[in-house]
C-alpha positions in Angstrom: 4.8 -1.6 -21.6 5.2 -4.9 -23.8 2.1 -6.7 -24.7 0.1 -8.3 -22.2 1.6 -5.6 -19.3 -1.5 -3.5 -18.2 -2.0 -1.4 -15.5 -4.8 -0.1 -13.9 -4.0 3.0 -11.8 -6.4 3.9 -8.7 -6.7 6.4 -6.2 -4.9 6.4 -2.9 -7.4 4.8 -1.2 -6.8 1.3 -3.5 -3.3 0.5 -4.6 -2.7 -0.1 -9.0 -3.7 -3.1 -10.4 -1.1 -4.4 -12.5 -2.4 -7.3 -15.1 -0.2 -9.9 -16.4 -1.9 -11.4 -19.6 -0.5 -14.4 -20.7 -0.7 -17.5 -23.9 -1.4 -19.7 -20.8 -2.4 -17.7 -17.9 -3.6 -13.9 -16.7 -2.4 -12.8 -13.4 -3.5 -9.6 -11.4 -0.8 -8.1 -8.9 -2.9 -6.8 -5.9 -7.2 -6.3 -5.3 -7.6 -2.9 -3.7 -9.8 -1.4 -1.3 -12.9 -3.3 0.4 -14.9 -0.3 -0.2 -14.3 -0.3 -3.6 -14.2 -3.7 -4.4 -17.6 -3.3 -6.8 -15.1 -0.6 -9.3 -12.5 -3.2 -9.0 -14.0 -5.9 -10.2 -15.5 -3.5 -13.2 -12.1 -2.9 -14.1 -10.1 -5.8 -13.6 -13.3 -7.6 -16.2 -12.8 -4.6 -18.6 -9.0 -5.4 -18.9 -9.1 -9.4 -18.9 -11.8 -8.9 -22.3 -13.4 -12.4 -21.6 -10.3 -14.0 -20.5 -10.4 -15.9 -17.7 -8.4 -14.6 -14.5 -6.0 -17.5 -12.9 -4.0 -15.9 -10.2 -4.3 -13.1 -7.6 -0.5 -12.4 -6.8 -0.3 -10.0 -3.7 2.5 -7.1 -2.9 1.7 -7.4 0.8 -0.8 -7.7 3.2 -2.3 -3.7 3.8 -5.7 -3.1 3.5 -5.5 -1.1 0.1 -3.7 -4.0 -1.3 -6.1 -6.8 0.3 -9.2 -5.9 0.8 -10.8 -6.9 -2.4 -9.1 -10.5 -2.5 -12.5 -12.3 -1.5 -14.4 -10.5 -4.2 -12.0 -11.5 -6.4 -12.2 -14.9 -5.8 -15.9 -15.1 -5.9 -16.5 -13.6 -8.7 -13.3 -14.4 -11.1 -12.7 -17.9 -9.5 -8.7 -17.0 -9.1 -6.7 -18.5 -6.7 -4.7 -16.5 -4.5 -0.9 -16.3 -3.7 0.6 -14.3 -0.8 3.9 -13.5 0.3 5.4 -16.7 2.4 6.5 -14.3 5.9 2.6 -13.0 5.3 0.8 -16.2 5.0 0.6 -16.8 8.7 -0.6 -13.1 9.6 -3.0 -13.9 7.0 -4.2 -17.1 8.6 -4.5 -16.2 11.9 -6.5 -13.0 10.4 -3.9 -10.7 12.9 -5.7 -7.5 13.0 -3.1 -6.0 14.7 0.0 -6.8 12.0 -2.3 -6.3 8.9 -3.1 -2.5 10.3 -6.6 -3.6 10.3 -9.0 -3.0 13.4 -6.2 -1.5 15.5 -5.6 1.3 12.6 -9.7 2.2 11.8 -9.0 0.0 8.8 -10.6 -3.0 7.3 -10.8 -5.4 4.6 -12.8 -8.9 4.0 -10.8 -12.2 5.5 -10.4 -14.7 2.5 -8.4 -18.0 2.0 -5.1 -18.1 -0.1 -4.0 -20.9 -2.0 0.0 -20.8 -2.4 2.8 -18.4 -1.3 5.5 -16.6 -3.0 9.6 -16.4 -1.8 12.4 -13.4 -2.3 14.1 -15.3 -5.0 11.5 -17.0 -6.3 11.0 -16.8 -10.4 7.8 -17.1 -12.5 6.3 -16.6 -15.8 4.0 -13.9 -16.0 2.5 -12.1 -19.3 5.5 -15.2 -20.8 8.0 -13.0 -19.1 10.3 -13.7 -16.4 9.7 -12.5 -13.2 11.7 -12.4 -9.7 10.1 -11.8 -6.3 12.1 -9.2 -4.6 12.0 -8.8 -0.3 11.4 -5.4 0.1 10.7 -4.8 3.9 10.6 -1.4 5.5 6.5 -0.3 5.0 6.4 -3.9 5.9 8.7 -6.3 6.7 7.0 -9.5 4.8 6.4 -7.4 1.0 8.1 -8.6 -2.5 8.5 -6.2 -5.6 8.5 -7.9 -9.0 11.3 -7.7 -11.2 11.6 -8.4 -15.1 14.9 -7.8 -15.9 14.5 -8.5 -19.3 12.1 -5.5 -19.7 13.6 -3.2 -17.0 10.3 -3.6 -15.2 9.9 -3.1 -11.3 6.3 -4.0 -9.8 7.7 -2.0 -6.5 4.0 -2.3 -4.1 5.0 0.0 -1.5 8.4 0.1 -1.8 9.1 3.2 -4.0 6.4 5.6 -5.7 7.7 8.2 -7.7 8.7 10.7 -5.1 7.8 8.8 -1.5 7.2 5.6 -0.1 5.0 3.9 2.0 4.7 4.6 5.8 7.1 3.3 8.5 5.5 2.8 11.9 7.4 4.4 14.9 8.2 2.5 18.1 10.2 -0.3 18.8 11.9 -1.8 16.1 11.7 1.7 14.0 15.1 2.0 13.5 15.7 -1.8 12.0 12.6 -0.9 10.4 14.3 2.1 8.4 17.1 0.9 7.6 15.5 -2.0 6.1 13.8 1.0 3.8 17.0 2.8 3.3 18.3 -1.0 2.4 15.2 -1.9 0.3 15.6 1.4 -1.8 19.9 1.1 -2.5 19.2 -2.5 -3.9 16.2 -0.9 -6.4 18.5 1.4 -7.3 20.8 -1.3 -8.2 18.3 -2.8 -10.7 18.1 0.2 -12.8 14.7 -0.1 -14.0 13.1 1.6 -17.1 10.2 1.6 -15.9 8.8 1.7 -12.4 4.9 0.5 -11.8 4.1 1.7 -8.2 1.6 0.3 -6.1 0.1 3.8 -5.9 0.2 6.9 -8.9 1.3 6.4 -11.9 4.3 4.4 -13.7 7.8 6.0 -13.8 10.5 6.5 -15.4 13.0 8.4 -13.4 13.7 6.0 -10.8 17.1 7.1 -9.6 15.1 11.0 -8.6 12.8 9.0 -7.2 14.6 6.9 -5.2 17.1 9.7 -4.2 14.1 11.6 -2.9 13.0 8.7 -0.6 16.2 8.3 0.9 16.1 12.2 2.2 12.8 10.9 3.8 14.3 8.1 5.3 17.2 9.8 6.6 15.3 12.7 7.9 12.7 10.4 10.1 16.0 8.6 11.2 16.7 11.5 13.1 13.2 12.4 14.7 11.1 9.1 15.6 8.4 11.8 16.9 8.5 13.6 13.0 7.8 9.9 12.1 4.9 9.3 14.4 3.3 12.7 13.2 3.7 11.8 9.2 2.3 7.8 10.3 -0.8 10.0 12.1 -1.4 12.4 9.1 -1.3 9.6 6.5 -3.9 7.1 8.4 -6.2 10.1 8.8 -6.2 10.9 5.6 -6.3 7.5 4.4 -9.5 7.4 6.7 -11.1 10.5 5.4 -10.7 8.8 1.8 -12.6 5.9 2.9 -15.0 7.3 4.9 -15.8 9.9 2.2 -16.6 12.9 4.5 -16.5 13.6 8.2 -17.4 15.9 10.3 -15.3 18.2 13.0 -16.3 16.0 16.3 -16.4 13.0 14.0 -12.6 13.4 13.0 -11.6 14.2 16.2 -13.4 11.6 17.8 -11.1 9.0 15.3 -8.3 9.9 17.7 -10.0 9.1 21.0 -11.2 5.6 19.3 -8.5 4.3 17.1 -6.0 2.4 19.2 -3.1 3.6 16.7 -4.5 7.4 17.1 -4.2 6.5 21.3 -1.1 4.9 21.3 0.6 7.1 19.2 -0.4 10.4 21.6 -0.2 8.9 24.8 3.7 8.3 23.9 4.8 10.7 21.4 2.2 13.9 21.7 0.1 13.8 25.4 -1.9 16.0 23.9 -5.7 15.0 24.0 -7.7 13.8 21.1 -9.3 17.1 20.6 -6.0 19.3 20.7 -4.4 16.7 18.0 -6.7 16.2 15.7 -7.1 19.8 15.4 -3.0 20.1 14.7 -2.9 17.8 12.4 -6.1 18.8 10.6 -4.4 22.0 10.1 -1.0 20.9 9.1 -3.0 19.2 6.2 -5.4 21.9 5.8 -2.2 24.2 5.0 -0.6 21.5 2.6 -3.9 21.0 0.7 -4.4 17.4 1.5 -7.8 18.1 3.1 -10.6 20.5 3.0 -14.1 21.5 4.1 -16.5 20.9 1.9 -19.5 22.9 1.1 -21.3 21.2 3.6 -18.8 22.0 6.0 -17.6 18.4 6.2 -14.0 17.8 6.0 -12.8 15.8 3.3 -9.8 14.8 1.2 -8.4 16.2 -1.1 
């Protein structure tokens, strides 16, 4: 990375924090996870060294991306900038478009202070930066390009091998081939180096990119295959932020979450009970969950 590029990777429960250290201003691209926000405030002060942060630039509006933008503000005094076609979810605090309540998820409502356009161009870390639209996870997200450096803040829109979820139902298929879309004009750039909103930075984009548009072709053809990844991901999302839970307590998250509901009453008619369980043990199988020595289950 050139000077004044940092990046703090996180777990899958709180997307990267990317920190953009400049002669005249420090900018941070996305807060994390609620949950966490306490960690993310620890780390975001260990990077800045007794600088002062000025901006919190946000990817898009999830709550792994959000949730710690109030914390933020309070105690680092940043303002905060969101992408323009979010702002309004944002302001009306739309539970239902910022996967929030509806999705067993949850983050702290704050205030933003300016917006950002596809096309717009800043100086960050005195670097040029372009705001990409990169809908498909969701419609209203922006990468980050630096052309100069071959650098790609991508959010959501490309980790090294996957990508982040598209919801079934209606609208799915403009919704994929806005990711199929998304990922032909990344691979366009050709970056050097890829900073993903969750893992670790890449190299290999093209691999990476190639590998996501398998995904997106395969989920073209099977909206229910799509349904079932969206299901397996949120739960294990949950699990992550919950820490631990227990058999009924799992399977209760299907008879509660209105995502979990929605998505069996029109894909599955199975019952809450019957698919929890299947899922549980499709990720059992792949390793992405286990139970713990208490006999909680728990991710991996």
């Amino acid at each position: 990375m050139p000077p004044g590029v940092g990046v703090i990777v996180r777990d899958w429960l709180n997307a990267n924090h990317v920190v953009l250290a400049g002669r005249d201003e420090v900018v941070l691209v996305d807060a994390g996870h609620v949950s966490c926000a306490g960690t993310t405030l620890t780390l975001v002060a260990g990077h800045l060294a007794g600088r002062r942060l000025d901006r919190l630039l946000l990817t898009h509006c999830h709550s792994d991306h959000m949730g710690g933008c109030a914390a933020i503000r309070r105690t680092f005094g940043a303002s905060i900038t969101v992408p323009a076609e979010e702002a309004p979810l944002i302001r009306a605090w739309d539970s239902t478009a910022l996967w929030l309540e509806h999705a067993g998820q949850r983050a702290e409502r704050f205030e933003f202070d300016a917006v950002v356009r596809a096309g717009d161009r800043m100086c960050m870390a005195d670097l040029e930066w372009e705001a990409l639209a990169v809908p498909g996870h969701d419609m209203g997200a922006l990468a980050f390009w630096c052309a100069d450096e071959g650098i790609l803040i991508s959010g959501d829109a490309l980790w090294e091998r996957s990508f982040g979820i598209v919801l079934p139902g209606e609208g799915h298929t403009l919704r994929l081939a806005a990711a199929r879309d998304t990922l032909l004009r990344l691979r366009a750039l050709g970056a050097r180096v890829v900073i993903p909103g969750h893992g670790t930075p890449f190299r290999d984009a093209d691999a990476a990119i190639a590998a996501c548009l398998s995904r997106v072709a395969a989920f073209e053809q099977d909206e229910r295959r799509l349904a079932r990844h969206v299901l397996k991901v949120m739960l294990v999302f949950l699990l992550l932020e919950r820490g631990s839970l227990g058999q009924d307590d799992a399977r209760g998250l299907f008879a509660t979450v209105p995502l979990f509901v929605d998505y069996d009453d029109r894909y599955f008619r199975l019952g809450p009970d019957a698919l929890a369980a299947s899922l549980m043990e499709e990720l059992a199988a792949a390793g992405a969950i286990f139970r713990n020595a208490s006999g909680l289950i728990q991710a991996a």
